[in-house]
C-alpha positions, 0 to 999 in steps of 0.5 A: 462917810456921812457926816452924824449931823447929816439928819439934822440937816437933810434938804432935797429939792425939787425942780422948781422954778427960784424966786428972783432974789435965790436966783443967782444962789439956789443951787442948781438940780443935776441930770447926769447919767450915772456913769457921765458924773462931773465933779465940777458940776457938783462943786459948783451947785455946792457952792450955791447952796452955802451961799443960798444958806449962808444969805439968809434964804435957808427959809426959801431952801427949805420951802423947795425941799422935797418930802423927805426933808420936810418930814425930817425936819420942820422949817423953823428947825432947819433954818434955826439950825443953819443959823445957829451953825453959821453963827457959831462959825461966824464969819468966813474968810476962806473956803474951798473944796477938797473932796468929793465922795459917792456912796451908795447907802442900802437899806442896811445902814443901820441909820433909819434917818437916812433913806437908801440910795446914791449919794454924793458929798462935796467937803468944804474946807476954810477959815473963819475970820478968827482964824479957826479951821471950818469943814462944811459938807453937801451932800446930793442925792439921786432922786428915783427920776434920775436927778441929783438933788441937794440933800443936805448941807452940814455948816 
């Protein structure tokens, strides 16, 4: 299930090239035949998202985003949110995935927020220096030119 605040956070790149500074961090695009998907391909761009996010380059994430996350949100609201959620969870001492999930949302979700398609999640689960449990989310999606792109990342 797609976490509430999935619309909030909705970030779909595009194959571009990353300024030098995101390019250890920005999370990769995916090419994968549908039935050939590999989990630790996902995990792994995962993970570079969070730490493209979580180093302060929410900006630059966002300038790379496809259309449909710039109408769903401006830049300023995006990077204010990542920062107001990463603050709120402040600083992490551990993190590691626990699940992955695909789902296929049609046009019937009932949620106009979120466009049909293929989605996959990646769950996040850790523990902030304070001791308190942390869940975090990213979410792929399959662009109509057979790429998997972010699509969202809930801190």
């Amino acid at each position: 299930m797609i976490n509430k605040r999935f619309p909030c956070a909705l970030l779909l790149l595009v194959s571009v090239a990353a300024p030098a500074q995101v390019a250890s961090v920005r999370p990769p695009a995916v090419r994968a035949a549908q039935a050939d998907l590999d989990p630790g391909h996902f995990v792994d761009a995962a993970f570079k998202a969070l730490a493209a996010v979580e180093s302060g380059q929410a900006g630059l994430v966002w300038d790379m985003a496809s259309p449909v996350m710039k109408s769903a949100t401006t830049r300023v609201a995006f990077i204010d949110s990542e920062a107001m959620h990463a603050s709120a969870n402040g600083q992490l001492a551990t993190r590691q995935w626990f699940s992955i999930n695909r789902n296929r949302i049609d046009g019937n979700s009932g949620d106009k927020h979120i466009p049909p398609g293929s989605y996959l999640t990646v769950l996040f689960v850790g523990s902030n220096k304070a001791g308190q449990t942390l869940q975090q989310n990213v979410t792929f999606a399959l662009d109509s030119d057979g790429i998997w792109r972010l699509a969202g990342i809930v801190l």
